[in-house]
N, C-alpha and C positions, 0 to 999 in steps of 0.2 A: 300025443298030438304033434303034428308035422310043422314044422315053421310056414307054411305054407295055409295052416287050418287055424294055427295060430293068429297069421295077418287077416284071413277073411273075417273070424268072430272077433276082432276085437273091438271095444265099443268106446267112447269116452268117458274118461272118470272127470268127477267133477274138478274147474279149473277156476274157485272164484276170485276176482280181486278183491285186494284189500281195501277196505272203506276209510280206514282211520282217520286218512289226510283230511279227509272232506267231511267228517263226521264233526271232527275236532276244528273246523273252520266253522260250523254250524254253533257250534258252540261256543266257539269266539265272539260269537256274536248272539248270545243266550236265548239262540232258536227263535229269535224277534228281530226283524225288520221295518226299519224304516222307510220310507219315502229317501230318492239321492237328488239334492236340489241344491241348487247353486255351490255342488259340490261339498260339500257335506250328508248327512242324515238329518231326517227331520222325522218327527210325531205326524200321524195323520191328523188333519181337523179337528177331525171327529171322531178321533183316537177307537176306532174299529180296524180289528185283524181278522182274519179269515185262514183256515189251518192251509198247508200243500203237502200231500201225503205221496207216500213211496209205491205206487199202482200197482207193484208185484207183492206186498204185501199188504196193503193198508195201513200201515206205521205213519204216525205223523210227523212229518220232518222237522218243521218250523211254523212259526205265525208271519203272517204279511200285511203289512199295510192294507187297509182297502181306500184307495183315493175317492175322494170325493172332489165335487167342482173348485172348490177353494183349492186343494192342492192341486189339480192343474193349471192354476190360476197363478199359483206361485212358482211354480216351474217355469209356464208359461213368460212369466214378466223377467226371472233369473234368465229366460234362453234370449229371449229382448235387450234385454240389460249388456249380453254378454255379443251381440250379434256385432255391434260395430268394433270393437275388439278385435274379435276372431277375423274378422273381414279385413281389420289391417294389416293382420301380420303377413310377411313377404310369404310366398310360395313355398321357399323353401323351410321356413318356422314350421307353417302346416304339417309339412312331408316328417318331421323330424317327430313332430307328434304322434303321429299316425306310424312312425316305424315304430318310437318307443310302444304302444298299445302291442304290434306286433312281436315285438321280443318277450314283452312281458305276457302277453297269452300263452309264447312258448312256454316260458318258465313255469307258469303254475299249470300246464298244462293235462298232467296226468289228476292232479285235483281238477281240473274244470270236468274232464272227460267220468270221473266216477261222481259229479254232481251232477252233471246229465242224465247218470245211466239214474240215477237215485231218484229225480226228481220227473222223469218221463219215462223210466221202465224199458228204454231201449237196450238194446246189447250191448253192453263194453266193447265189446270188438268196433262196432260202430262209432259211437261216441270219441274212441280213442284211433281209430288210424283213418276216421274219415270225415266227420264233423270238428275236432277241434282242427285240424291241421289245413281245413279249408276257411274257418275261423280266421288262423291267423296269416294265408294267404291272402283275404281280402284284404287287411290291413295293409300289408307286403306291398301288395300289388295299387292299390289307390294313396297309397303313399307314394309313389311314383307318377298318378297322376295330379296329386297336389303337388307336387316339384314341378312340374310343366304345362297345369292348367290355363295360362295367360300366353304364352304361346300357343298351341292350341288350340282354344277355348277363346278367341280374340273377341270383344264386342259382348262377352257374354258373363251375367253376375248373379251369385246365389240366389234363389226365391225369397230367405228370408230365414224365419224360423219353421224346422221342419216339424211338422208332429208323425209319430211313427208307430203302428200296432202291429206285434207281430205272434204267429198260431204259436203252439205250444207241440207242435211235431219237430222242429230243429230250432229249438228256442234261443240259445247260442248264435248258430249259424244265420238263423234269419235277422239277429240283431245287427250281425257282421255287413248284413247283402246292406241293410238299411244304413247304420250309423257312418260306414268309411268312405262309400258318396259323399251322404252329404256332409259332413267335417271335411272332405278333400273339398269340394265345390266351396266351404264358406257358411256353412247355413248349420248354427248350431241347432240341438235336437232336442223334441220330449220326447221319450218313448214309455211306451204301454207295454210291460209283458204280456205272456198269455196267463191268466187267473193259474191255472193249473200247473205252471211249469217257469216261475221268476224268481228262482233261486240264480242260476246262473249270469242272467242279466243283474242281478244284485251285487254278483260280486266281481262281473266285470265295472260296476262303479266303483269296486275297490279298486281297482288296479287303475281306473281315470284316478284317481287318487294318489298311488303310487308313484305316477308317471310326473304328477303336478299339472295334468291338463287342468286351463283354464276356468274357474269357475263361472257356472252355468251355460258349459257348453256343451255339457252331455247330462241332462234330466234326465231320472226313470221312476216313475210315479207307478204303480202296485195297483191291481185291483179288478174288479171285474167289469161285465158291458156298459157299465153304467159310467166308470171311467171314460172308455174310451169314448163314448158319447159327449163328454164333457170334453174332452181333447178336440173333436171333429171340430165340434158348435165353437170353439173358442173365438171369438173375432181377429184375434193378435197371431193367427197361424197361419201362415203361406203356403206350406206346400201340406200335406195329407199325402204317406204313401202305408198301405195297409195291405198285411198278405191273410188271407183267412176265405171263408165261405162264401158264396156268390150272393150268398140272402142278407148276408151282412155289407157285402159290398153295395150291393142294390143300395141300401139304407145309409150308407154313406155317400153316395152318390145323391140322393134323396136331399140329407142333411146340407150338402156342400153347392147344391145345384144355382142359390141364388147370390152366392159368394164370387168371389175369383180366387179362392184358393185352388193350386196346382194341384194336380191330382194323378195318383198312380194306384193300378189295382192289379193284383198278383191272385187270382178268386183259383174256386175247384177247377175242376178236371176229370175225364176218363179216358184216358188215355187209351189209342188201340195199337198193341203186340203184334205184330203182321212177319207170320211167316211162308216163304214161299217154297216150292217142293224142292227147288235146287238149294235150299241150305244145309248147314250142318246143322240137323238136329241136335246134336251133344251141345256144341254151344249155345244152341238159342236156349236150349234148358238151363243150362247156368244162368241166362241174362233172363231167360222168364224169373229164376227162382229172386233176380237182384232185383229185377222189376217189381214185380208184387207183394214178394217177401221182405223185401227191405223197411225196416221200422214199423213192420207188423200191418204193413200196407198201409201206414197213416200217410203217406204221402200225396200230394196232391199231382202229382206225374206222375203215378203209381200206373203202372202196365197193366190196367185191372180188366181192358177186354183182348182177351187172342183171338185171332184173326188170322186163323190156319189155313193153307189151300188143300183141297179137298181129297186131293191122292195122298197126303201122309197124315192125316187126320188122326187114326188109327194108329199106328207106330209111334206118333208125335203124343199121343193123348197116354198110351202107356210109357215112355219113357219119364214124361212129367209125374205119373203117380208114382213109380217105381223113385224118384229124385225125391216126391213128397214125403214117401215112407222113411228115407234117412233124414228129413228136418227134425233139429232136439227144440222145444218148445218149456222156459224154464227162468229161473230166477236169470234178472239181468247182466248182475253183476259175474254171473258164469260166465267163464271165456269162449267156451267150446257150445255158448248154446246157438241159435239160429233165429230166434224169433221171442221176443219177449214178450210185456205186456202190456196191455191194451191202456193207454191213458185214463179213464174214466168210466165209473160203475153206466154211465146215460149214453158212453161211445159204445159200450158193449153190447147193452140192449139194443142200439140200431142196429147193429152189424146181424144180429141176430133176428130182428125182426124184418132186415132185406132182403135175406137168404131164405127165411121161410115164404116171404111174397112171391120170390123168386122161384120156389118149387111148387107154390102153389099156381105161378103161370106154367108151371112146364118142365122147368129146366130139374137135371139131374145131379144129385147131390152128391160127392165122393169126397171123405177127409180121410185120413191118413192113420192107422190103429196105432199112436205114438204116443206115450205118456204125457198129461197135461198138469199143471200142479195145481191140486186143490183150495191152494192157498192164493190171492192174489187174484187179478182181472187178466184172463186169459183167451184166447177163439184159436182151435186151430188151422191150418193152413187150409182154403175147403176150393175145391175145385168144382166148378158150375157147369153142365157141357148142355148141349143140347138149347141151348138159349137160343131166344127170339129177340131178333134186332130190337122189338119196340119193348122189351120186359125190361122191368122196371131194373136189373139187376144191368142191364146193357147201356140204361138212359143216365142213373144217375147214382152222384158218387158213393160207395159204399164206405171208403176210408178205414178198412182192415183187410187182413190176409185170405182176401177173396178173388178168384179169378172166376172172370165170364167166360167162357169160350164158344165159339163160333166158326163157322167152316165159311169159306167161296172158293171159285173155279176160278175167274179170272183175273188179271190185274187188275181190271176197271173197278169189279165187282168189289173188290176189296176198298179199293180208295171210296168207292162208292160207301161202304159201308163204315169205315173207318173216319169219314164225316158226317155219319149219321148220328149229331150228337148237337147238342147245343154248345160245349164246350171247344176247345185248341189249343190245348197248352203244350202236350208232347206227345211224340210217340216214335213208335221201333219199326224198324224194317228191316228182316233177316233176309239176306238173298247172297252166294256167291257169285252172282252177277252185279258187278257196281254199274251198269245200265239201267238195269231195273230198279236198283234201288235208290238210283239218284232220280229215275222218272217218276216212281211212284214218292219219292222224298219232296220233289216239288210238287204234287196236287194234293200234299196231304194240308189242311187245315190247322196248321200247328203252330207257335212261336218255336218249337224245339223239336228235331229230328236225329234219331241217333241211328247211325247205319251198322248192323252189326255187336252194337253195344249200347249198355241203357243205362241211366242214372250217373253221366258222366257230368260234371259241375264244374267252372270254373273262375274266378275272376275276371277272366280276361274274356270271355265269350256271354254275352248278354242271357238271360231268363226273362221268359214270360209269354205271355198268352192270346190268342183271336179269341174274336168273341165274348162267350159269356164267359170264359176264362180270364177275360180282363184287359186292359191297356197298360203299356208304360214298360220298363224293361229294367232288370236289375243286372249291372255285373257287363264289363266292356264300355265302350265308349258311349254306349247311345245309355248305359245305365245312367250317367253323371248328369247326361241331358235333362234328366227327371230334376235334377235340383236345379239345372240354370237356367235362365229367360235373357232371351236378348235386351241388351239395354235400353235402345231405341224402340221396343214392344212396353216393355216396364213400364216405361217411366210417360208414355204415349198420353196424351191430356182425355180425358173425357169426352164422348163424341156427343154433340148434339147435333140432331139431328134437323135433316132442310127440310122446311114445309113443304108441301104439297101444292102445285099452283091452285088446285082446287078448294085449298083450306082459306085462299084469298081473294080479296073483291077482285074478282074481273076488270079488266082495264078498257077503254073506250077500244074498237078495232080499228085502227086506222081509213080512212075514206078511202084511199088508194085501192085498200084491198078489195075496200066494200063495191067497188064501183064495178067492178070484173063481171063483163057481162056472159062470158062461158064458165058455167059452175066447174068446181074442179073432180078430179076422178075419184073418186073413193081409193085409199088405199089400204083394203083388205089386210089385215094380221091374223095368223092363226097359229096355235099351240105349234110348235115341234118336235115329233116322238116320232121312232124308228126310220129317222131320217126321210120323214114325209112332213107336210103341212095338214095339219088335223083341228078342224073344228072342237070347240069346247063341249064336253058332253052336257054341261049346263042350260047351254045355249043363249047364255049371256056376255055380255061385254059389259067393258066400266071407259070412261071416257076418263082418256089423258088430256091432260091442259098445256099448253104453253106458259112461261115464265110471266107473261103479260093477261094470263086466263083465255086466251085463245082457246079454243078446241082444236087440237091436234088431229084426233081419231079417235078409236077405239078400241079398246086391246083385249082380248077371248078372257072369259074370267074361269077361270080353271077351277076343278074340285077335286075332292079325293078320289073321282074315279081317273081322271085325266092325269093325277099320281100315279094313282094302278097301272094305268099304262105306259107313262114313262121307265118307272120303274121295271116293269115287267119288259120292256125293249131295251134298258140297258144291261137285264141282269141276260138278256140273249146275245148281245151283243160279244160272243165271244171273240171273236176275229182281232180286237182291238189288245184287247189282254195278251194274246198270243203271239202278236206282231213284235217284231223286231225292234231295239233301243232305234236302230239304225232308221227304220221305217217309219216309228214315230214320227223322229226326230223330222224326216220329210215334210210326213204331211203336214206339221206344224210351220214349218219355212214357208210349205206352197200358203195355208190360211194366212201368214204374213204376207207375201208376195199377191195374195187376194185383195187384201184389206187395204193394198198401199194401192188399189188401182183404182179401190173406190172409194179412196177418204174423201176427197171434196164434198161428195155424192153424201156418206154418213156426217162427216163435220155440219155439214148444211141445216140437215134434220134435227141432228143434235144441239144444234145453235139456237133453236126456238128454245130449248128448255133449260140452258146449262149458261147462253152467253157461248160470243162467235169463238172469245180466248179459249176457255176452259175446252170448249168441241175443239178445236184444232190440236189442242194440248193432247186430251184423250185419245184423239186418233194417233197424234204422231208415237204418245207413251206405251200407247197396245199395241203398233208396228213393232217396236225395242223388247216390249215385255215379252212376243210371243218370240220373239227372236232370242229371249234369253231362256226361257224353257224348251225351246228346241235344240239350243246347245246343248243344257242339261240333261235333255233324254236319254242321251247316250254316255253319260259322264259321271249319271249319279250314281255309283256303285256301291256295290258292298266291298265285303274285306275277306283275307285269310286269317285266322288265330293259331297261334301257334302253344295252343295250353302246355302243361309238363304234363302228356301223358305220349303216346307213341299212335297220337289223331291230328290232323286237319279238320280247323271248326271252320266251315264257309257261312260265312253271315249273309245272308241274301237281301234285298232290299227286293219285297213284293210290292206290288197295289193291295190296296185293301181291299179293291173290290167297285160296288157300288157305292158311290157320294153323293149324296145329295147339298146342294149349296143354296145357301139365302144370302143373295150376292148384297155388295153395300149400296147404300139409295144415292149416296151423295155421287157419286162418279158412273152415270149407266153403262158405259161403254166398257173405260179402264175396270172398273171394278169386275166386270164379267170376267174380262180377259184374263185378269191377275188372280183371281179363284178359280177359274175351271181351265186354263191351261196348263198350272203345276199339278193337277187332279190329273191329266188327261197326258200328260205327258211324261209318266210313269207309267201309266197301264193301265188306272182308271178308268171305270163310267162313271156317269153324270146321270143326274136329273136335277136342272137350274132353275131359281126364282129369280129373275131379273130384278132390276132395280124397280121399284114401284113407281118412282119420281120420272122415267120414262121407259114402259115395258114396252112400247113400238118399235126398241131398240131390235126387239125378237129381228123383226122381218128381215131386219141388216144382216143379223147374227145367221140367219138359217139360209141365205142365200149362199153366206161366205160359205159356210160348211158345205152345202151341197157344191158349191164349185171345186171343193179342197181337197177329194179324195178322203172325206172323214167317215169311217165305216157307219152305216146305218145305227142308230142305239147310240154310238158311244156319247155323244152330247144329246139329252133331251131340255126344251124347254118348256116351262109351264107357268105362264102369264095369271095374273089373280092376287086375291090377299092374301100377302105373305102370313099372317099369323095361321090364318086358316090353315095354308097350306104346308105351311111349319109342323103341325100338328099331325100332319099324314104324315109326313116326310120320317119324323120320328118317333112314329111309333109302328110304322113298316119294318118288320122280321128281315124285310130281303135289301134295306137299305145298311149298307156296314159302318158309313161312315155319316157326321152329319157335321156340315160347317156351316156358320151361322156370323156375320158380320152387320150388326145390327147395335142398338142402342143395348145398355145394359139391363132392361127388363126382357125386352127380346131373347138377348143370350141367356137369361136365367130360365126361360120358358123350352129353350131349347136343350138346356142339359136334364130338366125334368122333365117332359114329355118322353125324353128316351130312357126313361131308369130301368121300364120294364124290359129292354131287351140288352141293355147296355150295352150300346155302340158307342164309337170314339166319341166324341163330338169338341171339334176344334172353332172356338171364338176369337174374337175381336178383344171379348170380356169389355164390352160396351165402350172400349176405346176409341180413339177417331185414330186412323191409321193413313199415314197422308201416298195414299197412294200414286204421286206422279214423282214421289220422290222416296222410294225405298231406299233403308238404309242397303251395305250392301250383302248383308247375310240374309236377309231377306227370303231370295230364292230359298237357299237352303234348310231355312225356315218352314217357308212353304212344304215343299218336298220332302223335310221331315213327315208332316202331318198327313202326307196322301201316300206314305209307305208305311211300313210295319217290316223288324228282322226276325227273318228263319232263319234257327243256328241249326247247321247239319253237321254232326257231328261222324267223320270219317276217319275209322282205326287205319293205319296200315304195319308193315310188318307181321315175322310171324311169332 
C-alpha cells in the first residue's frame, strides 16, 4: 500500500481522556452533595438526594441535594445578609474577587472540563478548548468591569439579591454568563443548577471557597422545578434572570407578573442557516456542521433550519451528507469523537418523536451509515430536506443533531422565511458578498447575527433574544444593565393616583359663564390612526370633567377593534422605521417648534383640568423633552467589539418595533410626550392610551402631528378605558412592545395579560415618576427600553 492509499484509509483510533482527576474529586466528596449556603455545605431540609448520571453510559455519578422551599429560604436570607457587605466594598475589592474566581477556573481547569464531559455527555474536545476557557473569560472580562463600574455606570446600583436558573446544555458556562454580572454589578446570588447537570456548579462553590469569597455571596441550592419555583416566588428576590425553555419562561413570567422583581429571559430558539449561491460552499459546511452538530444540537442557537438558495441546493445538499458520513458519534470522553450524548433518556424520545412527525408531514429523512454505540443515549446526526415552512420540524425547537432544510430564490424570500418563526435569538448568513450579508443581517429578527461564521461567544459582545426567544441580554455592557436600576427609578415613592373629576361632587358653575347667551361650539374629538381622525367603532363617548366638575367634552371611547386598527396602521407604517437618525431627529424639532406656537392655545385647555401652573409647566417641560429626544435620535448609538478572535462584533441598537403605551393620568400632556417621543425617536411605532384624567388632550396631540411631517401610522391614538384597552394592547401578536405607567395593580395586569406571547413590557412598577423633573439618566433610560442589541458578528482576514 502507497503512502498516499495509506493517508486516504486512515481512520481514528480511539483517543480517551483520563477521568481520574474528576473521579477522585467526586469522591472527595463521597459522591454526596450538599446545598453551598452562606458559604459552607449544608444538609437539605428534608434531607432528599436525587442520583446525576453519566448520559453516555448510564453510571451514576453522585447524589444531590434536592432543595426544597426552606433551603431557598436560607440561601435566600445568607444572600440578604451578605448584600450590604458586598455593596460596600470599593470597586476595585470586587474586581480582585472576580479575577481570583478567574485564575482559579484556570487552575482546575482540565478537571472542570472532564466533569462537564462526565456529567452532560458532551465531547471533551468541547468542554476542554471552548466552554471552560469561555468560563473563565467571563470572569477575566467582568472583573474589569467591577474595577470601573462607578465611572461608568454613574447614577446606577445593583437590583438587590439576584436569583439565577440555569439549562443543563452549558451548565458551567451558563453559570459564568449569570454569576460575574451580577458579583461585578453588586448583587450577590442564589442559583439553581440544572437537575441533570450540577456537578460543575458544585464545585465551582468550591473554588468561591478557595478564593475566600464572602460568605453568602454566592448560594447554589440543587434540585429540580420545584426548586426553582421556590426561588421565583421568594418575596426577598430582586432580580430573576433564567436561561431555559419558553414554556418555562412563560410560567416565570406568570409567577413574577404582580411583583417588581427585575427580570431577564434567555428562552428557545430556531435558528435559520442562510446560504446564498455566491458562497463557499466548503465553509459553510464546516459552520453548518458547528452550527447543528455542536453539543449534539442541544443548543438553543443551534442552526437547526438551512435556508439554501435554490441554484446550489443540490451540490450544497450532497456536500453536507458526504461531511455527515465522516461525523464519529461515541463515548464523550473520546478525543477524536464529534458528537456525543444526548442528555436524557425523555430528551431522546423527543428528538425522536419530532423527526418522525416530521416525515410524517412530508419531509425526507437521510442519517449517515456511522457506527452508534449501543450503550448510552445516543441520535444520529439526521438531515430533514424537503420541509414545509409550517412542519412542525421548521416551527419548533427540536434540541438534538437535527437539521430542517429548505430552499428559496430570492433574498427577500429568505428573510421572508427566516422570520417565519415565533422565536429570534440567532442566526447565519453565508454570502461572499458583505453587501448582502449586512442587508440581509439587518432584517433578520434576531438578538445575534453571525456573518460567515456560527456559534461565536463572547464576554464582551452581548447574547440574547426578540420575541419569544426572550428579553434582556447576557455578556457586554447592556448584559450588566440586567442587574442595575437607576437610583432615582429604585428608590421612586409609590404613586398614588389623582381622582377623576368625575369621581367628585361637581362644583356650583360660575354665573358668568352661565349667563352666555351664544352657546358654545362643540369641540369634536376623534381617535387618531393612520394619521387621520377616525370615529370610534363603538360609537360611544365618555365625558371628561374639569377639576371644578365642569363638563369639558367628550372623548371617542375606543375598543378592541379601534386597537386593531391602530395597531394594524403602525405595523404598516414602514417609512418611519426606515428613515434616517438624521430625519427623525427633524421631524421631532419641527413637533417642538409646533407645539411652542400653540402652547398658550393647549396651556389654556389644560388649565381647566391640571390648574393654570402645572398647564404652563407641562407645555413648557414637553417643548425641552421633545427637544431632548430629538437630540438623542441621532446620537443614540451602538458600538464596535473587538472580541479575541479575527471578527468585528457591531452591536446595533434597533426599535423593537411596535409599542404600545398607557401613558401616565397624573401629567396628560408631559406624560405623552416623555413616553411616546423616546419610543418614536429610535424608530418605533406607537399605538397610545392618553391620560384618562384628560384624553381631550388627543385633539391637541393630532393636530401637532399632522402639522410635523409625522409619517402616517407611526403615532396612533386611542381614547377609552385604559384597563380595557390594556387588555388588547397586550395580548396583540403584532404589538412587540408594551409600556405601562400606571398604579401598581395596573402594571401587574400588564405583565400578565402579555405572558401568552411574551413581549417586553416596560413599567413605572406602580411608582410615581416625577416627570417635570427627570433625573438626568432618564433619557437614556427611556431609550434603553424602546431599543433592543443585534450583535453581527463579522470574520475578517484570511
Amino acid at each position: 500500500m502507497s503512502i498516499v492509499e495509506k493517508f486516504v484509509t486512515m481512520d481514528y483510533g480511539p483517543a480517551p481522556e483520563d477521568p481520574r482527576e474528576a473521579v477522585a474529586w467526586l469522591d472527595k466528596h463521597h459522591r454526596r452533595f450538599g446545598h453551598f449556603i452562606n458559604g459552607v455545605w449544608q444538609s437539605p431540609f428534608e434531607a432528599k438526594y436525587f442520583d446525576t448520571t453519566d448520559p453516555s453510559t448510564g453510571e451514576k455519578l453522585s447524589e444531590v441535594a434536592q432543595g426544597s422551599a426552606q433551603d431557598i429560604d436560607a440561601a435566600v436570607k445568607s444572600a440578604r445578609h451578605a448584600l450590604p457587605q458586598w455593596q460596600s466594598l470599593t470597586p476595585h475589592a470586587r474586581a480582585r474577587y472576580l479575577y481570583a474566581l478567574a485564575r482559579q477556573i484556570q487552575k482546575h481547569s482540565r478537571r472542570l472540563a472532564v466533569l462537564e464531559t462526565l456529567d452532560n455527555g458532551k465531547p471533551i474536545r468541547e468542554s476542554r478548548d471552548i466552554d471552560i476557557p469561555l468560563v473563565a473569560r467571563h470572569f477575566y472580562h467582568h472583573a474589569g468591569w467591577a474595577q470601573l463600574l462607578a465611572q461608568e455606570f454613574p447614577g446606577q446600583e445593583s437590583c438587590g439579591v439576584a436569583g439565577q436558573i440555569i439549562p443543563w446544555n452549558f451548565p458551567l458556562l451558563m453559570l459564568a454568563w449569570k454569576i460575574a454580572p451580577a458579583l461585578a454589578t453588586g448583587n450577590p446570588v442564589v442559583l439553581k443548577p440544572a437537575e441533570y447537570t450540577p456537578l460543575t456548579a458544585l464545585a465551582f462553590a468550591e473554588i468561591c471557597q478557595e478564593i475566600d469569597l464572602p460568605a453568602g455571596v454566592v448560594n447554589i441550592v440543587t434540585g429540580d422545578g420545584t426548586t426553582g419555583e421556590a426561588l421565583v416566588a421568594h418575596p426577598d428576590v430582586d432580580k430573576i434572570a433564567f436561561t431555559g425553555s419558553t414554556e418555562v419562561g412563560r410560567a416565570i413570567r406568570k409567577a413574577t407578573a404582580s411583583s417588581h422583581k427585575k427580570l431577564s429571559l434567555e428562552l428557545g430558539g430556531k435558528s435559520p442557516f442562510i446560504i446564498f449561491e455566491d458562497a463557499d460552499l466548503d465553509s459553510a459546511v464546516e459552520g453548518l456542521v458547528d452550527g447543528i452538530w455542536f453539543n449534539q444540537g442541544q443548543v438553543c442557537c443551534a442552526g437547526s433550519r438551512l435556508l439554501m438558495q435554490e441554484s446550489i441546493a443540490e451540490p450544497l445538499i450532497a456536500k453536507i451528507c458526504d461531511r455527515m458520513n465522516t461525523l464519529r458519534v461515541g463515548p464523550p470522553l473520546d478525543k477524536s469523537i464529534d458528537i456525543g450524548a444526548i442528555i436524557a433518556r425523555v430528551q431522546l424520545d423527543r428528538i425522536q418523536r419530532l423527526v418522525d412527525q416530521g416525515v410524517a408531514e412530508g419531509a425526507t429523512c437521510w442519517q449517515p451509515s456511522i457506527p452508534i454505540p449501543s450503550r448510552g443515549l445516543y441520535f444520529p446526526p439526521t438531515l430533514l430536506s424537503n420541509v414545509h415552512p409550517t412542519s412542525v420540524v421548521a416551527q419548533q425547537e427540536i434540541f438534538g443533531p437535527v437539521l430542517a432544510a429548505m430552499t428559496f430564490r430570492t433574498p427577500s424570500e429568505a428573510v421572508e422565511l427566516a422570520n417565519n418563526t415565533v422565536y429570534g435569538l440567532a442566526a447565519c448568513v453565508w454570502s461572499e458578498s458583505i453587501n448582502v450579508s449586512l442587508h440581509i443581517a439587518s432584517q433578520l429578527k434576531a438578538g445575534v447575527v453571525w456573518v460567515n461564521c456560527t456559534n461565536l461567544f463572547d464576554a464582551s459582545c452581548g447574547f440574547g433574544g426578540y420575541r419569544e426567544s426572550g428579553y434582556g441580554r447576557e455578556g457586554g455592557r447592556e448584559g450588566l444593565l440586567e442587574y442595575l436600576e437607576p437610583s432615582w427609578f429604585k428608590h421612586a415613592p409609590q404613586l398614588h393616583p389623582r381622582p377623576l373629576a368625575i369621581d367628585q361632587p361637581p362644583q356650583q358653575i360660575p354665573e358668568s359663564a352661565a349667563d352666555s347667551s351664544t352657546p358654545p361650539i362643540d369641540r369634536t374629538v376623534k381617535l387618531f390612526i393612520a394619521g387621520k381622525q377616525a370615529r370610534p367603532d363603538s360609537g360611544y363617548s365618555t365625558p371628561v370633567h374639569a377639576a371644578d366638575g365642569r363638563l369639558l367634552g367628550e372623548a371617542p371611547l375606543g375598543n378592541r377593534k379601534d386597537i386593531r386598527n391602530a395597531v394594524e396602521a403602525a405595523r404598516k407604517a414602514t417609512a418611519w422605521p426606515k428613515s434616517t437618525a438624521h430625519t427623525r431627529a427633524q421631524v421631532l424639532y419641527y413637533i417642538a417648534e409646533n407645539l411652542s406656537q400653540r402652547r398658550e392655545q393647549i396651556a389654556q385647555r389644560l388649565s381647566d383640568v391640571v390648574g393654570k401652573q402645572q398647564a404652563e409647566s407641562e407645555v413648557t417641560a414637553s417643548i425641552e423633552r421633545i427637544f431632548t429626544y430629538a437630540a438623542w435620535a441621532d446620537k443614540y448609538e451602538g458600538a464596535i467589539h473587538n472580541p479575541p478572535f479575527r471578527n468585528v462584533t457591531l452591536a446595533m441598537q434597533e426599535p423593537i418595533g411596535t409599542i404600545g403605551i398607557l401613558c401616565p393620568q397624573e401629567a396628560p400632556l408631559l406624560g405623552f410626550i416623555s413616553t411616546v417621543m423616546p419610543a418614536i425617536a429610535v424608530g418605533n411605532t406607537t399605538v397610545a392610551i392618553p391620560s384618562e384624567l384628560y384624553p381631550l388632550i388627543t385633539a391637541d396631540l393630532y393636530q401637532l402631528f399632522e402639522t410635523s411631517d409625522l409619517p402616517a401610522g407611526t403615532v396612533n391614538i386611542v381614547t377609552g378605558r385604559p384597563h380595557e384597552l390594556l387588555k388588547t394592547l397586550a395580548e396583540h401578536d403584532d404589538v412587540d412592545a408594551l409600556w405601562c405607567f400606571a398604579d401598581a395593580a395596573t402594571c401587574a395586569s400588564a405583565k400578565s395579560l402579555s405572558i401568552g406571547n411574551l413581549k417586553q413590557v416596560f413599567t413605572n412598577e406602580g411608582r410615581h415618576i416625577d416627570w417635570f423633573n427627570p433625573h438626568p439618566s432618564a433619557a437614556r433610560f427611556f431609550l434603553q427600553h424602546a431599543t433592543q442589541i443585534k450583535n453581527i458578528w463579522v470574520p475578517y482576514g484570511e
